[in-house]
Backbone and ligand atoms as CSV (ligand in chain L), in Angstrom:
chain,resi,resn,atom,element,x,y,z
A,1,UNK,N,N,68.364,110.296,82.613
A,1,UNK,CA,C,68.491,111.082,83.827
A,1,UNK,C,C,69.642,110.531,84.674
A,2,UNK,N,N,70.828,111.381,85.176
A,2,UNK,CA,C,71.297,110.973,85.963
A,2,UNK,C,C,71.086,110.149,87.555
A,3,UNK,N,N,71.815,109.604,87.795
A,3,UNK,CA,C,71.530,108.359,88.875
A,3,UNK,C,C,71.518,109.576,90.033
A,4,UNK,N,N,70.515,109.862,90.977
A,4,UNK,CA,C,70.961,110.715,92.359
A,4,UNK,C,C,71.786,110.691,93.229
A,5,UNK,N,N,71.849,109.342,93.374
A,5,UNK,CA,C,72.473,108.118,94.566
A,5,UNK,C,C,73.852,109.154,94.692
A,6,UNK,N,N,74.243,108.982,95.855
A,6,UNK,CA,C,75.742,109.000,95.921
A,6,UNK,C,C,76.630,108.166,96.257
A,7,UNK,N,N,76.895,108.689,95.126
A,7,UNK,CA,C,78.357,107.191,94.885
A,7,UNK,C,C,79.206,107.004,95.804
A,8,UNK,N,N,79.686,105.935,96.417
A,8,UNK,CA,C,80.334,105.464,97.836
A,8,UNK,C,C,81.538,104.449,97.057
A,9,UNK,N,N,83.007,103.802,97.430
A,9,UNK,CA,C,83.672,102.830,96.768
A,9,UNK,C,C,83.506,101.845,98.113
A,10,UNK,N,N,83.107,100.606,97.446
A,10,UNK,CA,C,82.879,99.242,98.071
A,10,UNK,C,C,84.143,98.119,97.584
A,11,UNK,N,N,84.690,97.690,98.790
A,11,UNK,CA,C,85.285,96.767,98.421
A,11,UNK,C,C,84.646,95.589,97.513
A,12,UNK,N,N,84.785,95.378,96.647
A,12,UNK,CA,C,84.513,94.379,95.603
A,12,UNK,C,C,83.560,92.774,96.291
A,13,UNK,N,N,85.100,92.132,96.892
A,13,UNK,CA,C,84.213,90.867,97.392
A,13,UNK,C,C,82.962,91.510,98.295
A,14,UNK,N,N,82.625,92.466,98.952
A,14,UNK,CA,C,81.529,92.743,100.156
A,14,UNK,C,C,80.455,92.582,99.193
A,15,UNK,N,N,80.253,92.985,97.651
A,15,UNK,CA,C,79.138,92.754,97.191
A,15,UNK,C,C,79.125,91.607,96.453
A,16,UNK,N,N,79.849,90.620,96.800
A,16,UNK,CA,C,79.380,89.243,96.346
A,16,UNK,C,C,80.725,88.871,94.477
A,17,UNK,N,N,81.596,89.774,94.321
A,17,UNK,CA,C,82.489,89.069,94.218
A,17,UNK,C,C,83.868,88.439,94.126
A,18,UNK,N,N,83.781,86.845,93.738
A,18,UNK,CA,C,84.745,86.277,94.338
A,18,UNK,C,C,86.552,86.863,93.782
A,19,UNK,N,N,86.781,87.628,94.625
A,19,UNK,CA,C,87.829,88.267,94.132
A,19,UNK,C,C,88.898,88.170,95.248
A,20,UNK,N,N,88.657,87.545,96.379
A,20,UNK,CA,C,89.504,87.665,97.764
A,20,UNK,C,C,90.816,86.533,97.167
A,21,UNK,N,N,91.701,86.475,97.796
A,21,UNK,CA,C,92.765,85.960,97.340
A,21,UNK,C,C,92.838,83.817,97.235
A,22,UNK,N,N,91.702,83.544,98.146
A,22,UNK,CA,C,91.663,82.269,97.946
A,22,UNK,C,C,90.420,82.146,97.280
A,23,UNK,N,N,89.844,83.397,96.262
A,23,UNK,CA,C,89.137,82.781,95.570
A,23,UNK,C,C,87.423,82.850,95.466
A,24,UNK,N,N,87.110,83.138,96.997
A,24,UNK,CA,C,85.893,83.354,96.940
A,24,UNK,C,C,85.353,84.455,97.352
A,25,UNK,N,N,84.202,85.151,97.916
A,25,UNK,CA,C,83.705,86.416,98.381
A,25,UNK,C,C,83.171,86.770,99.892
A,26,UNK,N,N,82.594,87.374,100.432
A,26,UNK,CA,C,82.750,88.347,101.360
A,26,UNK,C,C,81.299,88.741,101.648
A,27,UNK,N,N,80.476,88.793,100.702
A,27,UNK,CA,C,79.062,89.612,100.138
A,27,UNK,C,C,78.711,89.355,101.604
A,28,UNK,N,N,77.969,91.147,101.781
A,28,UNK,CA,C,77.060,91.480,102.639
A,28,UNK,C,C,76.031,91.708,102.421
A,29,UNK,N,N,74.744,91.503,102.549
A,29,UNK,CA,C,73.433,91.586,102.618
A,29,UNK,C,C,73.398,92.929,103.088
A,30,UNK,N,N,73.295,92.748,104.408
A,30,UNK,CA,C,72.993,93.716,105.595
A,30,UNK,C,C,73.664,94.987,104.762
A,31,UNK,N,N,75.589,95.096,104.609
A,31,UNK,CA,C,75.251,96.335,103.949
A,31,UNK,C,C,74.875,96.854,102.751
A,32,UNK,N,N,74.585,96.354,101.844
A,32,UNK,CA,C,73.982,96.279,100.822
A,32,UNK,C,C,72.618,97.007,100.992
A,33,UNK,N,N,72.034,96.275,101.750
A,33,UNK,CA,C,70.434,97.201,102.169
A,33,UNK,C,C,70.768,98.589,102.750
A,34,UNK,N,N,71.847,99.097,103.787
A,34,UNK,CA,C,72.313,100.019,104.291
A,34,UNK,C,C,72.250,101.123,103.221
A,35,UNK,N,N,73.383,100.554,102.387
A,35,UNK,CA,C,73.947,101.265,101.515
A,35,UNK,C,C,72.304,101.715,100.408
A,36,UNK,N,N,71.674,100.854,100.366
A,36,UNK,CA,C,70.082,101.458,99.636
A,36,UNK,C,C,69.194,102.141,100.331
A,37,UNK,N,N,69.486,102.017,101.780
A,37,UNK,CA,C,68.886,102.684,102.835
A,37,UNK,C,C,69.261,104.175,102.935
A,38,UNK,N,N,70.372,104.680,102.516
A,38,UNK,CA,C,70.885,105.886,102.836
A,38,UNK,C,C,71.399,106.521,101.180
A,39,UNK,N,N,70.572,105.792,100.712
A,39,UNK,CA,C,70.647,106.202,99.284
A,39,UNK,C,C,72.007,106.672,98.581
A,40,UNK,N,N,72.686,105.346,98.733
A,40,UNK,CA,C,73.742,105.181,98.299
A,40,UNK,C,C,74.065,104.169,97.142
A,41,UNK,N,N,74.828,104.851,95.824
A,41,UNK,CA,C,75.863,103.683,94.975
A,41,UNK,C,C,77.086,103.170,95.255
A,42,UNK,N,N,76.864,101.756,94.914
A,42,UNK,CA,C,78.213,101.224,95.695
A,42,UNK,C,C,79.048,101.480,94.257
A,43,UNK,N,N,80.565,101.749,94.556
A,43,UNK,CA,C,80.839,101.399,93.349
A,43,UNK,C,C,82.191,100.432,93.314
A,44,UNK,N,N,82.218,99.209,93.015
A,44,UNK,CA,C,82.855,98.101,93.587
A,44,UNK,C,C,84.380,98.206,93.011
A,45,UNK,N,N,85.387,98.095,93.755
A,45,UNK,CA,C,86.835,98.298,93.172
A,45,UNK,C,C,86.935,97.138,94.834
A,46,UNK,N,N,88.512,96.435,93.782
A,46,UNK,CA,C,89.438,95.413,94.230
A,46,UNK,C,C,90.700,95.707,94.026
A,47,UNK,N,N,91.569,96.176,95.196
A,47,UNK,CA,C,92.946,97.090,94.558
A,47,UNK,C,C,94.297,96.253,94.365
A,48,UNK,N,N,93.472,94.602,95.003
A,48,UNK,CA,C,94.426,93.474,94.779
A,48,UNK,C,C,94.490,93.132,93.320
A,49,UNK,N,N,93.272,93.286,92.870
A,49,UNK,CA,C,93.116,92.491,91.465
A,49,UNK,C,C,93.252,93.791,90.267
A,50,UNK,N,N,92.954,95.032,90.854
A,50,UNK,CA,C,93.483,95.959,89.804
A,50,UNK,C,C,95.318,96.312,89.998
A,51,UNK,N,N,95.630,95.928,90.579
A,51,UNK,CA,C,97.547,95.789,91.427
A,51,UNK,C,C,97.693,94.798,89.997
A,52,UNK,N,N,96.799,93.782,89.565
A,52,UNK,CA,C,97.584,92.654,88.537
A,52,UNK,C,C,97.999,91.479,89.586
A,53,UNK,N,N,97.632,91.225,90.611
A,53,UNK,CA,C,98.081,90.053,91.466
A,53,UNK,C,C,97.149,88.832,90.691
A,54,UNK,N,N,95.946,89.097,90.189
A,54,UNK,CA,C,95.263,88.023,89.940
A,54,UNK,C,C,94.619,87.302,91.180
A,55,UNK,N,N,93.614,86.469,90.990
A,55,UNK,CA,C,92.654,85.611,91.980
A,55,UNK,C,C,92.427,83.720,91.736
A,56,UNK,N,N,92.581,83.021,91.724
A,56,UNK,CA,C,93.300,82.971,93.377
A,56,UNK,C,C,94.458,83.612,93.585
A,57,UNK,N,N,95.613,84.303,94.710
A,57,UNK,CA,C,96.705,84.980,94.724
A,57,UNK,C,C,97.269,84.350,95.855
A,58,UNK,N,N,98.599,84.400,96.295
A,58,UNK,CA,C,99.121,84.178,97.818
A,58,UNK,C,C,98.881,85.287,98.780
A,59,UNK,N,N,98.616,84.836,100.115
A,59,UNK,CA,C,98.268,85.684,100.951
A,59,UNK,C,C,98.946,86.670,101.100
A,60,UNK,N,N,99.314,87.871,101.557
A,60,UNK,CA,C,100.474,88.734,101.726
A,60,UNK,C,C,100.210,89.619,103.342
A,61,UNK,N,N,101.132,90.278,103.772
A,61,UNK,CA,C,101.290,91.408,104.800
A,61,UNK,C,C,102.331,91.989,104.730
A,62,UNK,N,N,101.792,93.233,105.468
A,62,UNK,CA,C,103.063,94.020,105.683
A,62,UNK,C,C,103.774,94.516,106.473
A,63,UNK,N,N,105.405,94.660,105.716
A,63,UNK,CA,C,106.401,94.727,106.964
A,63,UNK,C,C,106.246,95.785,108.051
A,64,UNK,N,N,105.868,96.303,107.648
A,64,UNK,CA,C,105.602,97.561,108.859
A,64,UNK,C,C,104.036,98.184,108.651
A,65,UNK,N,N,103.608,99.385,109.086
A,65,UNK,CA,C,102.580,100.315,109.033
A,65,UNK,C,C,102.054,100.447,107.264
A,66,UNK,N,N,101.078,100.600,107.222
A,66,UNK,CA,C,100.502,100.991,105.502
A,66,UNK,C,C,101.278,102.137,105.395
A,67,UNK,N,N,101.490,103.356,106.630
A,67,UNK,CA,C,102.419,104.504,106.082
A,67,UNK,C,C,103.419,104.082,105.565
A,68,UNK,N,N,104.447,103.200,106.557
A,68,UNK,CA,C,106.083,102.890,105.564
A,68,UNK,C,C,105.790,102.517,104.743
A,69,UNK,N,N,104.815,101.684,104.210
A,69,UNK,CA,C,104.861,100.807,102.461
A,69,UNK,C,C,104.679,102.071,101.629
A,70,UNK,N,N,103.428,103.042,102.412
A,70,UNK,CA,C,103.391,104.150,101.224
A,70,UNK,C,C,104.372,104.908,101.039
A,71,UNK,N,N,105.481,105.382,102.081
A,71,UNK,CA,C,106.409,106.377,101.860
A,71,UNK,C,C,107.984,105.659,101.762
A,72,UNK,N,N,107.776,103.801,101.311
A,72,UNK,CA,C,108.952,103.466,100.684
A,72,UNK,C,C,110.079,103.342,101.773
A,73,UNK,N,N,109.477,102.745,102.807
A,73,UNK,CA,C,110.171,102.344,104.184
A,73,UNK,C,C,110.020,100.816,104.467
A,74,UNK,N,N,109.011,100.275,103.954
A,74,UNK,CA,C,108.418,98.840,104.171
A,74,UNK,C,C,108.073,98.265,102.938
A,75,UNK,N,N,107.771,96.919,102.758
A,75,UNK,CA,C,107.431,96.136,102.236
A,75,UNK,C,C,105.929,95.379,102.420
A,76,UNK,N,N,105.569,94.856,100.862
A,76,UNK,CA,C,104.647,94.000,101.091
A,76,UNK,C,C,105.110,92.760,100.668
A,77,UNK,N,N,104.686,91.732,101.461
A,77,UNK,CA,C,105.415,90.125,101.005
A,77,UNK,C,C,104.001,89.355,100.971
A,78,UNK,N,N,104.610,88.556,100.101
A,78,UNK,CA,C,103.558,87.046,100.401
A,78,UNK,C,C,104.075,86.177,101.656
A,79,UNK,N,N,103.582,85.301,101.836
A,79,UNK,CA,C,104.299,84.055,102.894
A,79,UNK,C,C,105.187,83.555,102.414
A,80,UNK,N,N,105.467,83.412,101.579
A,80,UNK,CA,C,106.544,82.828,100.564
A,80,UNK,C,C,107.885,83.972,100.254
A,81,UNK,N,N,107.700,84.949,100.469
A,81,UNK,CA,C,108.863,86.071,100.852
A,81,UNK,C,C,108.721,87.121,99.183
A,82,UNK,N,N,107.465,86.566,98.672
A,82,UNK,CA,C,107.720,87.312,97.293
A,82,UNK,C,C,107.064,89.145,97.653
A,83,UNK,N,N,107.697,89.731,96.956
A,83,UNK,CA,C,107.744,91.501,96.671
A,83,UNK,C,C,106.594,91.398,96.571
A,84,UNK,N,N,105.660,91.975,96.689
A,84,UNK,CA,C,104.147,92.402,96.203
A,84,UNK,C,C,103.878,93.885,96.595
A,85,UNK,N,N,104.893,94.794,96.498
A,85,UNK,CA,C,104.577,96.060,96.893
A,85,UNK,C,C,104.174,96.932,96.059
A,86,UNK,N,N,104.891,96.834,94.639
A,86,UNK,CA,C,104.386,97.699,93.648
A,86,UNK,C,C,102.686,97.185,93.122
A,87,UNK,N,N,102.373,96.115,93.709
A,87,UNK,CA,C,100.855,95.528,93.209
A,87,UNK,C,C,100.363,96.353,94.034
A,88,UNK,N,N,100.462,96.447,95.113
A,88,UNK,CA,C,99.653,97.285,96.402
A,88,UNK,C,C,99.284,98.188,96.119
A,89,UNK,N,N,100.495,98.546,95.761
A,89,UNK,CA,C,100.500,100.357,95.398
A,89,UNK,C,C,99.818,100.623,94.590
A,90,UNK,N,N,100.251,100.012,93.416
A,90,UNK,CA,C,99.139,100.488,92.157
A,90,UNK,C,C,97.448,99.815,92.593
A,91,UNK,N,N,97.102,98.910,93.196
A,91,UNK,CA,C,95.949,98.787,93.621
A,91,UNK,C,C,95.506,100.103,94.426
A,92,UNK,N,N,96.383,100.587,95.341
A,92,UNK,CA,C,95.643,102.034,96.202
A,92,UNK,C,C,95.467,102.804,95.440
A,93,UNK,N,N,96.573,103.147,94.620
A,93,UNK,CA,C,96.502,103.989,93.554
A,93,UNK,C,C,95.243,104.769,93.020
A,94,UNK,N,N,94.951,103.316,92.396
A,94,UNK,CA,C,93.650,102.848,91.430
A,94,UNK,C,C,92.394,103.180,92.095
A,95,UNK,N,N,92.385,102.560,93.258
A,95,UNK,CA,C,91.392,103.193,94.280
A,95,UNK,C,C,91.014,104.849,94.095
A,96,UNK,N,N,92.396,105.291,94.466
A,96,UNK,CA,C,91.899,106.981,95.022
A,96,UNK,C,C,91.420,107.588,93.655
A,97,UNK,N,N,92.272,107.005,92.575
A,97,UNK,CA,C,91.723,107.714,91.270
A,97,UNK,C,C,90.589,107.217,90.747
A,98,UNK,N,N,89.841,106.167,91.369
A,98,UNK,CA,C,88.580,105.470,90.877
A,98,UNK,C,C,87.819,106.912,91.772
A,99,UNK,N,N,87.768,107.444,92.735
A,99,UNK,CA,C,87.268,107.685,93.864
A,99,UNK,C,C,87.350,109.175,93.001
A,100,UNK,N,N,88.445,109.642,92.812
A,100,UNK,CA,C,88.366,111.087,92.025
A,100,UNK,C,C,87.790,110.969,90.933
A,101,UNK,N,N,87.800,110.347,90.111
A,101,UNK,CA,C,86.691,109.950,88.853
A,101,UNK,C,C,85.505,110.331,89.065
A,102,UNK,N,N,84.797,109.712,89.939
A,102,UNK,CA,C,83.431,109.149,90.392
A,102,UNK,C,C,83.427,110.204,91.572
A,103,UNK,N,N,84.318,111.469,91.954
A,103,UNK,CA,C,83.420,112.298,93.511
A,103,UNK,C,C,83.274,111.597,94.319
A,104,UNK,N,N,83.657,110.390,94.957
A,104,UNK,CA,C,83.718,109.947,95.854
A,104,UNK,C,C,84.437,110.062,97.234
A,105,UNK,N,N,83.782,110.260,98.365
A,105,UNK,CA,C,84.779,110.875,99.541
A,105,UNK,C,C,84.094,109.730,100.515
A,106,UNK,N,N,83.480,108.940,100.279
A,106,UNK,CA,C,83.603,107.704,101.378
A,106,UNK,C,C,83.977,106.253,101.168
A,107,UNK,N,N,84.422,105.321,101.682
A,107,UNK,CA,C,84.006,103.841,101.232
A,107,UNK,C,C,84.444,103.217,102.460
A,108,UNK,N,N,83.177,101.804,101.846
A,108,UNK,CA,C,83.241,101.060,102.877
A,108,UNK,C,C,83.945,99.698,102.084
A,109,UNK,N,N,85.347,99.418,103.580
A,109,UNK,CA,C,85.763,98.391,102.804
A,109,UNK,C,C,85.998,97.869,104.001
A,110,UNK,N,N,86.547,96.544,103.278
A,110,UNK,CA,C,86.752,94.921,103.808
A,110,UNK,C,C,87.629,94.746,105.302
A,111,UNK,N,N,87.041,94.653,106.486
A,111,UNK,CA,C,88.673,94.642,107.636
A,111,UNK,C,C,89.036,93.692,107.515
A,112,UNK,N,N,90.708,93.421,107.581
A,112,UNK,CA,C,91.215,92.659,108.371
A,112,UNK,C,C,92.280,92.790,106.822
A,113,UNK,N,N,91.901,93.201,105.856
A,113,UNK,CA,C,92.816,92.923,104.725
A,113,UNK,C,C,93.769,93.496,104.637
A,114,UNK,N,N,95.076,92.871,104.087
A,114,UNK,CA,C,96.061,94.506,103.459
A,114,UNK,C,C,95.852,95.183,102.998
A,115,UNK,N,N,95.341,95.340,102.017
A,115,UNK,CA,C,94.555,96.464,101.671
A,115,UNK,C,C,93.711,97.330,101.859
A,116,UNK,N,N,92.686,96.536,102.004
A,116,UNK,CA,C,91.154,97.210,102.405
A,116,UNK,C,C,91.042,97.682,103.760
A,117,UNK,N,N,91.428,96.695,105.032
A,117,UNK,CA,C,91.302,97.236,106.553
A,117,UNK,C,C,91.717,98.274,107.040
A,118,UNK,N,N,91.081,98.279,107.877
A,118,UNK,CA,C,90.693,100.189,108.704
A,118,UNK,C,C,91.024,100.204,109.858
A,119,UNK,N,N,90.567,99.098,110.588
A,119,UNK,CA,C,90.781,99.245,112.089
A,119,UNK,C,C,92.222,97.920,112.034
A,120,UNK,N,N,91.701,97.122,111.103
A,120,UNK,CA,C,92.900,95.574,111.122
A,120,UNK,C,C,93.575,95.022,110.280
A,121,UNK,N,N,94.569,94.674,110.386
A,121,UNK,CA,C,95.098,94.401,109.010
A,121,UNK,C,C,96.077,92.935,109.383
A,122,UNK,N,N,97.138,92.848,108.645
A,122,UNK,CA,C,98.311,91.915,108.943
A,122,UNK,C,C,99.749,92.344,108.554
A,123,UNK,N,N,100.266,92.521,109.712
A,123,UNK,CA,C,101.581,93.263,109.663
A,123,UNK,C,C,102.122,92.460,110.389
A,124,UNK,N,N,103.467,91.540,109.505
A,124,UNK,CA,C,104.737,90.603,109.987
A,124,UNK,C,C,103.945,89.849,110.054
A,125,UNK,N,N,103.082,88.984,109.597
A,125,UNK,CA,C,102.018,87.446,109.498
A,125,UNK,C,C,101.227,87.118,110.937
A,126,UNK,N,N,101.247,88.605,111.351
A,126,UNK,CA,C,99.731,88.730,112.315
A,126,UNK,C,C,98.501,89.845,112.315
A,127,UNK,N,N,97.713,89.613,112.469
A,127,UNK,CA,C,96.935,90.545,112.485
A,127,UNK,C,C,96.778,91.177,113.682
A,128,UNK,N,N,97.002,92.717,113.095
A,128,UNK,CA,C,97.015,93.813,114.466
A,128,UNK,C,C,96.431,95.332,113.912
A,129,UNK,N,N,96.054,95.910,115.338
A,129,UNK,CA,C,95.486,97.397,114.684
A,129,UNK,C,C,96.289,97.911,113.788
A,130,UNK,N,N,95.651,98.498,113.039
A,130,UNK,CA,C,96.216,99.214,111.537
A,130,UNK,C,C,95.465,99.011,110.484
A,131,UNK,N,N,95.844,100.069,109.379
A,131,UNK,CA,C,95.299,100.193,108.404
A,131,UNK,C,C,96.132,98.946,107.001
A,132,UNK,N,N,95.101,99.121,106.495
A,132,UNK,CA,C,95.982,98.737,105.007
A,132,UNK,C,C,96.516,99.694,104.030
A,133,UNK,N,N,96.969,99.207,102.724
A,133,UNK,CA,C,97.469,100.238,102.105
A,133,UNK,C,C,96.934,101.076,101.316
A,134,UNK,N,N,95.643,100.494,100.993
A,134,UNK,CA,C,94.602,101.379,100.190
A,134,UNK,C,C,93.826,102.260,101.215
A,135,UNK,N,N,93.524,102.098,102.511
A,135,UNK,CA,C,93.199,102.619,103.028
A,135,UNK,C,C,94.103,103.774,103.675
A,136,UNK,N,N,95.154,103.740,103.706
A,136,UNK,CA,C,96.086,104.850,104.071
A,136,UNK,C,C,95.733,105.583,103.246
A,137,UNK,N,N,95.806,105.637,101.922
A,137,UNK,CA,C,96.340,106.364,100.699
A,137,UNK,C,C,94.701,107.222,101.037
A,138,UNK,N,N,94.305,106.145,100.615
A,138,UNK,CA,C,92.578,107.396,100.777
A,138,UNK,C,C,92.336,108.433,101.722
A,139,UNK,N,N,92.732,107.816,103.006
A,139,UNK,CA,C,92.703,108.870,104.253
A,139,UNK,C,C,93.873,110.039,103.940
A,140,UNK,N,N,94.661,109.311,103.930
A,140,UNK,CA,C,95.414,110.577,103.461
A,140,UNK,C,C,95.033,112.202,102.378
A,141,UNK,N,N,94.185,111.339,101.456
A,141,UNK,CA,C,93.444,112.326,100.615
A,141,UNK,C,C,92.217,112.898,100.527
A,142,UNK,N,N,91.594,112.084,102.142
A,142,UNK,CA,C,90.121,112.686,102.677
A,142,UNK,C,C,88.866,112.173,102.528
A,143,UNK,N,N,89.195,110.401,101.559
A,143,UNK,CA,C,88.159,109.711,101.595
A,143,UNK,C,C,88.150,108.968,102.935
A,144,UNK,N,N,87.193,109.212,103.644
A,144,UNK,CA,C,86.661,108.885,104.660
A,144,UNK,C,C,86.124,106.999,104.216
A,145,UNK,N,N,86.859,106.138,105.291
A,145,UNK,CA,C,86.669,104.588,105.388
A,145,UNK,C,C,85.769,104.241,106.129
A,146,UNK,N,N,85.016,103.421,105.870
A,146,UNK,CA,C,84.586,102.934,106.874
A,146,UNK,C,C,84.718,101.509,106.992
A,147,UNK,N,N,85.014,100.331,108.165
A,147,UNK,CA,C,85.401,98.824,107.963
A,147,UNK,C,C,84.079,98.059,108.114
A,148,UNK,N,N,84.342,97.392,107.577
A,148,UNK,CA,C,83.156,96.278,107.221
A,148,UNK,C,C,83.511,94.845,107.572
A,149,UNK,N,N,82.383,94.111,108.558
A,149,UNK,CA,C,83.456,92.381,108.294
A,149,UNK,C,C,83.073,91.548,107.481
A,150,UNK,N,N,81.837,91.714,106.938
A,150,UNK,CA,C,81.564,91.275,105.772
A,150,UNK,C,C,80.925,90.311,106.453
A,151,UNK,N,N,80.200,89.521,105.238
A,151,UNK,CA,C,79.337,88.327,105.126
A,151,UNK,C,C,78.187,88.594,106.674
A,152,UNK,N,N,77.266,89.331,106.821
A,152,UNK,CA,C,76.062,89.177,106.805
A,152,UNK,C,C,74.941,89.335,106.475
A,153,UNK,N,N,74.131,88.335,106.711
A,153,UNK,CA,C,72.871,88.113,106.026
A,153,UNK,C,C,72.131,89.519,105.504
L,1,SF4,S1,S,89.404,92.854,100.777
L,1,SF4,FE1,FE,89.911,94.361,99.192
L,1,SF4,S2,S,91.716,93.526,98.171
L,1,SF4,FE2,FE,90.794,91.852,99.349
L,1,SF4,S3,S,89.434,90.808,97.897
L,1,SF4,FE3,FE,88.205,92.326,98.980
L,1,SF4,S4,S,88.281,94.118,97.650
L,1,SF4,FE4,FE,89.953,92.802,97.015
């Protein structure tokens, strides 16, 4: 019998794993029960580690807005000044087509990341309102985000 649940995309580390760039995880309890509460499947994607950056990775941000990186105006760097834009990309990528696969039109992901954040991110090696780059790409195509800060009980 098919599963009822509706399928939702979860940032990866929020359900416990260690996939964040220094290595370890994020896991939420709290939404975890949410997400069983409202009779929801998580379905876990990491758009750093499907990008091919690998885990542990160097930190990265970006030069401008998640829009310029998506429409090829900006950059993504590490601290170290290395390119990491085509990883990004193909991590959002991967996302929206995980998300069209699977009927998915919501997810809850990770704030504060390049990628994943909704309300926060790190643009020029601070963190400020804005999205990331996976999260642009989705909104753009109508999956609805929602941010998460992760790790509670
Ligand atoms: S915040 Fe997103 S990109 Fe970063 S480790 Fe979690 S799932 Fe991967």
């Amino acid at each position: 019998m098919s599963d009822p649940r509706l399928p939702v995309l979860v940032s990866a580390c929020l359900l416990g794993r260690e996939c964040r760039y220094d290595g370890r995880h994020n896991r939420d309890s709290a939404l975890e029960r949410e997400l069983d509460a409202r009779g929801e499947r998580a379905v876990p994607f990491c758009p750093e580690e499907h990008g091919g950056l690998g885990t542990p990775r160097p930190a990265a941000w970006l030069e401008a807005s998640a829009a310029d990186v998506l429409d090829g105006r900006a950059r993504v760097v590490t601290d170290a000044g290395i390119d990491v834009t085509a990883q990004f990309r193909d991590g959002a990528e991967g996302a929206l087509a995980t998300c069209v696969a699977h009927g998915i039109a919501k997810a809850y992901l990770k704030e504060r990341s390049p990628s994943c954040g909704s309300r926060n991110t790190h643009v020029a090696g601070a963190l400020v309102a804005g999205r990331g780059v996976t999260v642009e790409l989705l909104e753009r195509n109508g999956v609805r985000v929602s941010g998460v800060e992760g790790r509670r009980e």
